[in-house]
C-alpha positions in Angstrom: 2.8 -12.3 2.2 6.3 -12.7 2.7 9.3 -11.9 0.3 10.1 -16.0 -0.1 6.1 -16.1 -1.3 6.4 -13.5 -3.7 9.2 -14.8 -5.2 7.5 -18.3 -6.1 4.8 -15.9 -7.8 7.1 -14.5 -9.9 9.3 -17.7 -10.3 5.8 -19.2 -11.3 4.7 -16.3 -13.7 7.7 -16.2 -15.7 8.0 -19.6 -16.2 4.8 -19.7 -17.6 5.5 -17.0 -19.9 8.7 -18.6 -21.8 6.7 -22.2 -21.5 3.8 -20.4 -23.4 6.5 -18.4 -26.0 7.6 -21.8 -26.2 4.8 -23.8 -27.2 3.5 -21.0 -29.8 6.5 -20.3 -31.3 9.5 -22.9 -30.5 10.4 -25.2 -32.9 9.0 -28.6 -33.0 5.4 -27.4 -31.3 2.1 -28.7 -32.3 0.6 -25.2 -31.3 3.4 -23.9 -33.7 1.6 -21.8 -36.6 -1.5 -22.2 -35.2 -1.4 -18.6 -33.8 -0.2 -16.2 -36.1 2.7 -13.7 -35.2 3.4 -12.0 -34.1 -0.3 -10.2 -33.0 -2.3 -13.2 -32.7 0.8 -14.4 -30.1 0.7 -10.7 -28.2 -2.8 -11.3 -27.7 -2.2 -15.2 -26.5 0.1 -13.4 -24.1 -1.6 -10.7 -23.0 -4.3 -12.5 -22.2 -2.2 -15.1 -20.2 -0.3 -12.8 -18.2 -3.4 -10.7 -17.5 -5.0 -13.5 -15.8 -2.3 -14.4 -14.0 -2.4 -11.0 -12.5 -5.8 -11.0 -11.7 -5.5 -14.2 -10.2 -3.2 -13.7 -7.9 -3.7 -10.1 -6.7 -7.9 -10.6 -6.1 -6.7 -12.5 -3.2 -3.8 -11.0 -2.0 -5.9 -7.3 -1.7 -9.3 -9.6 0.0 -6.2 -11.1 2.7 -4.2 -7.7 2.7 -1.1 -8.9 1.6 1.0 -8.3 -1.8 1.3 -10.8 -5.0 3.1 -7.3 -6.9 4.8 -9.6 -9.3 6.8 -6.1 -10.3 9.3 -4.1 -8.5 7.9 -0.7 -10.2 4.6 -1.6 -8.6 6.1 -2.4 -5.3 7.8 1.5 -5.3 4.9 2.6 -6.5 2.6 1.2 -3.6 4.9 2.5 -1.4 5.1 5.7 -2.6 1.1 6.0 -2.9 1.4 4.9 1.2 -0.3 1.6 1.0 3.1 -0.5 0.7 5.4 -0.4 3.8 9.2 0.9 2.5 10.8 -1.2 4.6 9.7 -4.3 2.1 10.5 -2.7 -1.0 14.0 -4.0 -1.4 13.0 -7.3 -0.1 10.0 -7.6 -2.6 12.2 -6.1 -5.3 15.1 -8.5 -4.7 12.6 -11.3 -4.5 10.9 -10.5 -8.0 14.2 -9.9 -9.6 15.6 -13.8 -8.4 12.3 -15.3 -8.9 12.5 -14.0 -12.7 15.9 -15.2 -13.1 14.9 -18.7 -11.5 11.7 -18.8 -13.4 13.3 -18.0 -16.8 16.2 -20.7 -15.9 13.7 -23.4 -15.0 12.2 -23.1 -18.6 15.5 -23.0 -20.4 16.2 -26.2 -18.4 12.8 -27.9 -19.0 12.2 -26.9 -22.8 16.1 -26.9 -23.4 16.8 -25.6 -27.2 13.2 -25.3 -28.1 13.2 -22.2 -25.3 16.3 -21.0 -26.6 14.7 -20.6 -29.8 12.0 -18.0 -28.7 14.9 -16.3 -27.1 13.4 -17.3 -23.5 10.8 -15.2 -24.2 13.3 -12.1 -23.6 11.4 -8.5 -24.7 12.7 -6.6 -28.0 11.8 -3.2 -29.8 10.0 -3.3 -33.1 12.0 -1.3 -36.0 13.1 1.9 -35.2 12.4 1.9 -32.0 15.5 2.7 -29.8 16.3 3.3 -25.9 14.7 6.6 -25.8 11.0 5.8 -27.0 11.0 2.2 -25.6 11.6 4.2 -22.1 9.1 6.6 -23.1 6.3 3.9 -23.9 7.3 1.7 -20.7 7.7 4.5 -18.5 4.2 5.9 -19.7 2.3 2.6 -19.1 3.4 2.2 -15.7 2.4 5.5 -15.0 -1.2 4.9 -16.2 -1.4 1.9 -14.3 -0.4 3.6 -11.3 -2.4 6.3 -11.5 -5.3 4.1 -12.2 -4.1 2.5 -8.7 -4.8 5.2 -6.9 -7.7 6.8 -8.2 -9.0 3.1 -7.2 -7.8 3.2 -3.7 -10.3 6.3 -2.7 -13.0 4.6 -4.4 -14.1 1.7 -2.3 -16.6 0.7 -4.9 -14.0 0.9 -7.5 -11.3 -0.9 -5.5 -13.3 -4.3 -5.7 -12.9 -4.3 -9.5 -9.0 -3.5 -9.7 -7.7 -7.2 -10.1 -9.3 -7.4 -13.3 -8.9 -4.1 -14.3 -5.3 -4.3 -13.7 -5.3 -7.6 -15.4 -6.7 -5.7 -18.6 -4.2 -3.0 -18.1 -1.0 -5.6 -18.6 -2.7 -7.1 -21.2 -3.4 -4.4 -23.2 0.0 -2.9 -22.7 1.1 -6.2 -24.2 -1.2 -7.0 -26.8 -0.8 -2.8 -28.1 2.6 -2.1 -27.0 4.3 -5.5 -27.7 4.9 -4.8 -31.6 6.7 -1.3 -30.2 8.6 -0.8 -27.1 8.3 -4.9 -26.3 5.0 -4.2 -24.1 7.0 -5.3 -20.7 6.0 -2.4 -17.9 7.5 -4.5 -15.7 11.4 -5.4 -14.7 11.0 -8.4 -13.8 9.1 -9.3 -17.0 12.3 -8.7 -18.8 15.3 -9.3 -15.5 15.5 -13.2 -16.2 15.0 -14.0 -19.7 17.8 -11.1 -20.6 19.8 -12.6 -18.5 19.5 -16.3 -19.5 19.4 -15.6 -23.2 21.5 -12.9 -23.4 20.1 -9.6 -24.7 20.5 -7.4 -22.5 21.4 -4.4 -24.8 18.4 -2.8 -23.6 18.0 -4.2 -20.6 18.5 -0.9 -18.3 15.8 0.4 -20.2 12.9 -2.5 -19.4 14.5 -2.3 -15.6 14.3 1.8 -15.0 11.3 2.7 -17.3 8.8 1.4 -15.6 10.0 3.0 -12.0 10.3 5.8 -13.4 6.6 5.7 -14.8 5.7 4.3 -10.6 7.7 7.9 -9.6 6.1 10.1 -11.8 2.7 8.7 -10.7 3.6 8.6 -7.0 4.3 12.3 -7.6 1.1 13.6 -9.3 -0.4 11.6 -6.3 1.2 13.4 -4.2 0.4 16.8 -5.7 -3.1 16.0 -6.0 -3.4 15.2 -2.4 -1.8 18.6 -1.1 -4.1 20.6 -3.7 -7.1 18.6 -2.0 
């Protein structure tokens, strides 16, 4: 998979993601008040993005290519040794326009209706500032990662990550949404900062989670000199 495929993945995931925040919560919708917020819409979400994520990485691991959908994850293969690191910056670049595009392409479609839902851009719940959002974001990456690569020396286990990195994201939305934003991923939050501007935090939803990727590619690496 090249870097021009995974950024139509991404272009294509976040897309879906303000068109969804869109048509639950934008003004105007049928589906408006139909699922109650904001849990009810975390869980819509969660469940939304998961499957996108299992979707698209079941066959990218059976045809040994990529579908990361998130620059942490991309570091993070790499530094577990299963990601080359001469396409990291490609991938990350790729992930980073293709949120931007995809966030764009909704504000252009849905106009003032995805303006309203703030193009779906992540924000902290109440009393919850830069420090403890990077805590929670950096924390869920580095569960997910680590969950990566107990996988990968477990053949038998390695079938089943696609959905259980699915359930991973959603649960880190559905859980951490009313928190830290439930994000774990920069890209998740790159483009709609950027198109609706709210990008007080945005450093935060960009470094946290490859932070959390670091910190599990170096218990990885500890683990495998002990063994």
């Amino acid at each position: 998979m090249t870097a021009v495929h995974e950024f139509a993945l991404t272009t294509g995931m976040l897309f879906t993601v303000v068109t969804a925040a869109r048509w639950m919560a934008g003004p105007g919708s049928p589906l408006s008040g139909l699922v109650p917020a904001p849990r009810g819409q975390l869980v819509v979400m969660g469940l939304l993005v998961g499957a996108v994520v299992t979707a698209v990485l079941g066959p990218s691991m059976r045809r040994e290519t990529a579908g990361h959908l998130n620059p942490a994850v991309s570091v993070g293969l790499w530094l577990l040794r299963v990601f080359p690191g001469k396409a990291v910056l490609p991938f990350v670049a790729a992930q980073l326009a293709g949120s931007l595009c995809g966030a764009a392409l909704a504000r252009l479609v849905w106009g003032d209706a995805a303006a309203a839902v703030g193009d779906a851009a992540l924000a902290p719940g109440p009393g919850w500032g830069a420090g403890p959002v990077f805590l929670a974001e950096a924390g869920s990456m580095t569960a997910m990662m680590l969950i990566v690569a107990w996988s990968g020396t477990r053949p038998a286990l390695l079938r089943l990550l696609p959905p259980v990195m699915g359930a991973c994201v959603a649960a880190v939305i559905v859980f951490l949404g009313p928190y830290s934003g439930g994000g774990g991923n920069p890209a998740r939050q790159f483009g709609p900062a950027l198109v609706s501007g709210t990008t007080g935090l945005l450093w935060v939803y960009l470094l946290a989670p490859v932070a959390g990727s670091l910190l599990a590619g170096a218990v990885s690496a500890l683990v495998r000199r002990r063994r």
